[in-house]
Every structure is written in structure tokens, then in C-alpha cells.
C-alpha positions, 0 to 999 in steps of 0.5 A: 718467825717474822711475817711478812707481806705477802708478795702478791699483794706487793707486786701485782706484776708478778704470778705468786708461783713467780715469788714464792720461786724466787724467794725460795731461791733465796731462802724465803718462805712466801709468808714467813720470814725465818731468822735464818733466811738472808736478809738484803741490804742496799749499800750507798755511795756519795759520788762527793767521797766515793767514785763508785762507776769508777770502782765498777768499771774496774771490779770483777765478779768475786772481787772483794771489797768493804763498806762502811756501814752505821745500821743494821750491823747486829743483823747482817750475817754471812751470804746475804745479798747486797745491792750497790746504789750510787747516788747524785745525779747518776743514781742507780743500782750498779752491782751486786754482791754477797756479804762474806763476814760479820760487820768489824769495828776499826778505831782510826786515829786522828791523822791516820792516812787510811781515815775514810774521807767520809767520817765526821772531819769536825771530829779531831780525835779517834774515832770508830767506824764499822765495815762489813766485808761482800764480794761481788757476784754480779755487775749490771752492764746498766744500771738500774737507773733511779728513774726505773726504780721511781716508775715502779709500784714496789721499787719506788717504796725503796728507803733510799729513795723515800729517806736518802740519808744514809749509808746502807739500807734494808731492802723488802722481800717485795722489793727484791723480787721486783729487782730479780725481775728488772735484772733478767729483763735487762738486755744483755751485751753484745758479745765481741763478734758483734762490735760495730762493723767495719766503715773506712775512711774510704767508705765514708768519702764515697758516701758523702762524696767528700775528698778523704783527704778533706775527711781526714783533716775534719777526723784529726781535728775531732780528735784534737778539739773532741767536739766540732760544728758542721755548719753551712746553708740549708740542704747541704747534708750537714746532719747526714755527713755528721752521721757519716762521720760518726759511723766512722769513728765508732766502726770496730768498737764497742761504742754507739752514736746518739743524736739530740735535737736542739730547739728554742725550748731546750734546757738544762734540766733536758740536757745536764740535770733536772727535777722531774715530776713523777706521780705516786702511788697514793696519787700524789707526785714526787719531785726527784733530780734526774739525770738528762740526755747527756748525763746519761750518755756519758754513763753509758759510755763510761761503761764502753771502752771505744768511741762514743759520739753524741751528735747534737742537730741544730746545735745553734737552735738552743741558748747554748750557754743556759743549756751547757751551764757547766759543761762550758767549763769541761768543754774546753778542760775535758780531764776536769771533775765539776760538781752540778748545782743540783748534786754529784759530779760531771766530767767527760769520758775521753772516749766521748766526741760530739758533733754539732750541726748548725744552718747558717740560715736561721738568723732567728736564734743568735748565733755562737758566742765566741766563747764557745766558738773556740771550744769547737772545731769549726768544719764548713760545708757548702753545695757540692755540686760534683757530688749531686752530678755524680749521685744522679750519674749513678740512678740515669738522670743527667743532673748537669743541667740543674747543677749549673742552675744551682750555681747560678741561684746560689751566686745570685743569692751572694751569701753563702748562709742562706745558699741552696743545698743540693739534698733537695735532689739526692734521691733516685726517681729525680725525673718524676719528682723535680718539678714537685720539689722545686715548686713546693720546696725550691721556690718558696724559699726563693720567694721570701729571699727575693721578696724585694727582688721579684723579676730576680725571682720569677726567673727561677720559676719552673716555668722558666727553667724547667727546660734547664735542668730536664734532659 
């Protein structure tokens, strides 16, 4: 008999009927360890030699498979359970499984085509590896992310995660309770009755008030470029019709829309990769690599099979080139595989499209080099004056009158970057609120535009238009 810690005193989240329950699921005794009872091991691929994402996405549960394994061969044994750990910049647990055989040993020869790329290359002759054969028994429709794991009093005692050199692991009593419990916890998938409802091109038109025809000549270059820039002035419902547009592209599917926000202080390690501090439980902090905003996006998308959009706000707040690093490259090469500075790989689904939006009025953050200019579909959108008619047409306020000032400020401007939208006003209860808005959001900005100008100015004030735009 071999004690064991007590798992009480291992996870404090956990009533002891709740572990002495799971261990005994598994064949555990709470306070010993027989050597009949499984034990678990954790299996880990380096994304360098071994796409295990890619393996997942294709395996079903009772598939089987092998793993090349350097320890711990002398005490596996038939039935015990098995976690499936990637590691690089997406790491994580993605499935599990159930060794169904002893560990075998298999002599290759030097130029043997079936030689796994990830034995010793400096080693020209002969040389012997050991595979364990498992089945699957369960794969995560998330995985486990390393950042969980790191966050957690008991999981983030995990070897892999102390000592990461490696190929197999063992794993605590503790520590595979800890697991069981994350795992139920876990949200489970929609059924297919619950995919993204239907949002039509025609749909889309009426609520941007936007020609179906202009749309689709918008929609056909998103597919061709896969990323496009919705640019214009301020208030011209950049962010609102990239939302549009996105519903559109998921409705039917199983896919999802995420936005970001871009702001001077955006980096690569928030958006690619990066080291992020995390304290222990001794009180010291740990300094792991982990993944940022679009790193796991493109995970989660991996594990959908319809379109996925990522739109990106203020798109030109940020220094896009420090932010993209490698993406730049992929951008334009999207079938492409890129290794990241800090470790594993990048590439992009095909199901991913990204959306920006740009106001051409912040002239305090330089605008897009070309060379990423040509990576993008670039869509203007200007004051449509129509749909602000049309939109209080439907709420009783008679807009006409405000419509056709507009157009005047707007010409008066002479530049249609810093033109006045019209998603001040897209809103019911106009009547009440006008003057408030133009007072306090309209003529401020007029202001500083005008600062030289002032007659030009004082003539666009609610004293003196007020009369235009009331019915």
C-alpha cells in the first residue's frame, strides 16, 4: 500500500464526500493508494513535431491512437486514464482517454519513413522508442487552458506545468479530482437547434439602412480579402454596421463574433502572446506565456466549422505593426504556419474574418501604413442622411429639417474625415433630447474645429438653428 495525501487537505474547494466519491469512481481509496487502483498520466505534444488541435478536431471518442512515452513505462498498466496536454502558445488540456495496452518498444532504423520526427535527428543509426497504445474517452469542447490550470490552488502544482520538459507526466489524486471538477463545471455545447438564428442580407440592409446592393459588394470582398476596414468620420455607425455585418456572416452557424478595442496602449503580448505574471501559492509569482485575445480566438474557432468574426474597434488607435508582429505575414498569406518569437505556432482558420473600424478624424495616431493597407478591404462610410430621415420617419419626428442642416455643416467642414455622422440622432424621443445633444455633444466639437472660424461657428449654435430642425 502507498499513502497518499489526503485530498482534503489538497483541494479546499471540495467537500471530503466529494473526493472520497470521485476517487472511488476511479478506484481510489481516500487515504490509500493500492497498486491495483489506475494511476493518470498526462501526455504532452509540442506543437514544433505534433498538431494535436488538429488531431482532436478529427478524433472520436473510442478512437485509438499511440503516444511515445520516456517514463514511468514500468507502471502504466491497462485502463488508466489519460490527459491530453498541447503545449506552446496554446496550451491546455484538449481530451482525454484510457490506456488500452502496456507500453511496447519499437527499434526504427535510420532512414525508416515511419521514424517520429521528434526522436533524437543528431542519432544516424537505429534507435528505440516506446508507445503506450489509449483510446479516447472524451474530448473537451474547451480546453482546459494552461491559465486555469495556473489560477488554481491544486492544478497549478501540475508537473507540466512546474518542469515542462517532457513527454508524459504523472498526475496526484489531488490533482485529478481538481480536473473532474473544472470538466462538469465546464459549459456544455449548443445542440445544432441552437445555431445562430437566421439575419439576411435583406435583414441587414434594413437595419443599416444600407443599399443590399452596396452590402453585397462589401460581403464579397470580406470573403476575398477576409479582413476589411470600415472607415469614415465620427458618428457614422462604423461599429454598429461592422456588428450588422458580422451577424450576418455567422447567422445559421455554429460560429460566434468577438469584438476587441484597439487603444494607444495595446500590445502584442494582448493580442498574440505574452508573459503574464501569476502569483503562487507560496506567495511568490510565476511568470508563464500566455496566449492573448486573438490567439484564442482563432483556438475557439478551430473548434467550429462555420464563420467566425473577430471585429477589431479603433483598429487605427493602436501601433498596428508592434501589435500584428507576425500576423502581418499571415494576413496576406492566410494557408501559411508561422512560429511565434515566445514559442508554438500561428496560423489562421479559413472560417475566421476580421472586421476593423477606423475614424478618420483621430489624426492623433497615425494612420495605416500601406503595407497593411493592401492587406485589407478597405469600405467608406459617410453621413447617410436618408437613413436618419427614414429612422425618425418611423418614431413621428420629422428629421428633414436637421437632415439638410447637416449637409450644410458637413459642406462647411470640406473635409469628409472630420464630417458630422448622423448616430448622434439615431434614436426615438429625439424632440425631447435634440437640444441637449446638440449643445453638449454637436457644438463642442464644432468648436474646436471652427476655433479660427468663429462667425462660422456661432452660426451652427442652438440659438440660431434651433428653429431649422424642430418641426
Amino acid at each position: 500500500m502507498k499513502e497518499i495525501v489526503r485530498i482534503a487537505s489538497g483541494v479546499s474547494a471540495f467537500t471530503s464526500q466529494q473526493a472520497r466519491r470521485r476517487l472511488s469512481q476511479i478506484g481510489f481509496s481516500i487515504e490509500t493508494l493500492t497498486d491495483d487502483a489506475p494511476r493518470i498520466w498526462l501526455f504532452q505534444a509540442n506543437p514544433r513535431f505534433y498538431d494535436l488541435a488538429e488531431r482532436i478536431q478529427q478524433a472520436q471518442i473510442g478512437d485509438e491512437d499511440t503516444w511515445t512515452v520516456t517514463r514511468y513505462r514500468e507502471t502504466m498498466r491497462t485502463g488508466d486514464p489519460v490527459l491530453l496536454w498541447l503545449a506552446g502558445a496554446n496550451a491546455g488540456i484538449y481530451a482525454l482517454g484510457e490506456l488500452i495496452g502496456p507500453p511496447e518498444e519499437h527499434t526504427y532504423a535510420a532512414d525508416e519513413e515511419e521514424r517520429p520526427v521528434w526522436l533524437d535527428p543528431a542519432q544516424t543509426g537505429p534507435i528505440t522508442a516506446w508507445h503506450v497504445p489509449f483510446r479516447y474517452t472524451q474530448i473537451l469542447d474547451e480546453p482546459i487552458r494552461k491559465a486555469t490550470l495556473l489560477e488554481h490552488l491544486v492544478l497549478q502544482r501540475l508537473l507540466v506545468l512546474r518542469a515542462p520538459a517532457g513527454t508524459n507526466f504523472a498526475v496526484t489524486a489531488a490533482e485529478w479530482v481538481a480536473l473532474q471538477e473544472i470538466i462538469e463545471r465546464a459549459p456544455q455545447p449548443e445542440p445544432p437547434s441552437n445555431l445562430r438564428p437566421p439575419y439576411s442580407l435583406a435583414d441587414c440592409a434594413r437595419d443599416t439602412g444600407i443599399a443590399e446592393e452596396e452590402l453585397d459588394r462589401w460581403l464579397r470582398a470580406l470573403d476575398r480579402k477576409r479582413q476589411a476596414v470600415l472607415y469614415g468620420p465620427p458618428g457614422t455607425g462604423k461599429t454598429f454596421v461592422a456588428e450588422r455585418m458580422a451577424r450576418h456572416l455567422v447567422s445559421g452557424g455554429d460560429g460566434f463574433i468577438e469584438l476587441v478595442q484597439f487603444h494607444p496602449a495595446y500590445s502584442y503580448e494582448d493580442f498574440i502572446q505574452g508573459i503574464r505574471p501569476q502569483s503562487r501559492s507560496d506567495g511568490g509569482l510565476s511568470y508563464p506565456l500566455v496566449p492573448g485575445r486573438f490567439l484564442d480566438f482563432c483556438a475557439r474557432a478551430k473548434a467550429v466549422t462555420k464563420t467566425c468574426v473577430l471585429i477589431i474597434d479603433e483598429i487605427n488607435r493602436a501601433n498596428l505593426a508592434r501589435v500584428f508582429g507576425e500576423l502581418m505575414y499571415l494576413l496576406e498569406y492566410r494557408d501559411q504556419v508561422l512560429p511565434l518569437a515566445g514559442g508554438g505556432l500561428l496560423s489562421i482558420p479559413l472560417n475566421v474574418r476580421i472586421i476593423g473600424t477606423m475614424n478618420t478624424a483621430d489624426r492623433s495616431i497615425a494612420l495605416v501604413d500601406h503595407a497593411l493597407r493592401r492587406r485589407f478591404a478597405f469600405l467608406p462610410l459617410q453621413p447617410n442622411y436618408a437613413v436618419l430621415q427614414r429612422y425618425q420617419d418611423t418614431h413621428g419626428f420629422d428629421a428633414s429639417g436637421l437632415a439638410r442642416l447637416l449637409e450644410r455643416i458637413n459642406q462647411a467642414i470640406g473635409d469628409p474625415s472630420y464630417a458630422v455622422g448622423i448616430s448622434f440622432f439615431m434614436r426615438c424621443g429625439l424632440a425631447e433630447d435634440l437640444e441637449d445633444i446638440w449643445r453638449m455633444e454637436i457644438e463642442p466639437y464644432l468648436e474646436e474645429y471652427f476655433f479660427d472660424r468663429r462667425d462660422v461657428f456661432t452660426s451652427f449654435c442652438w440659438q440660431r438653428i434651433a428653429a431649422q430642425v424642430l418641426p
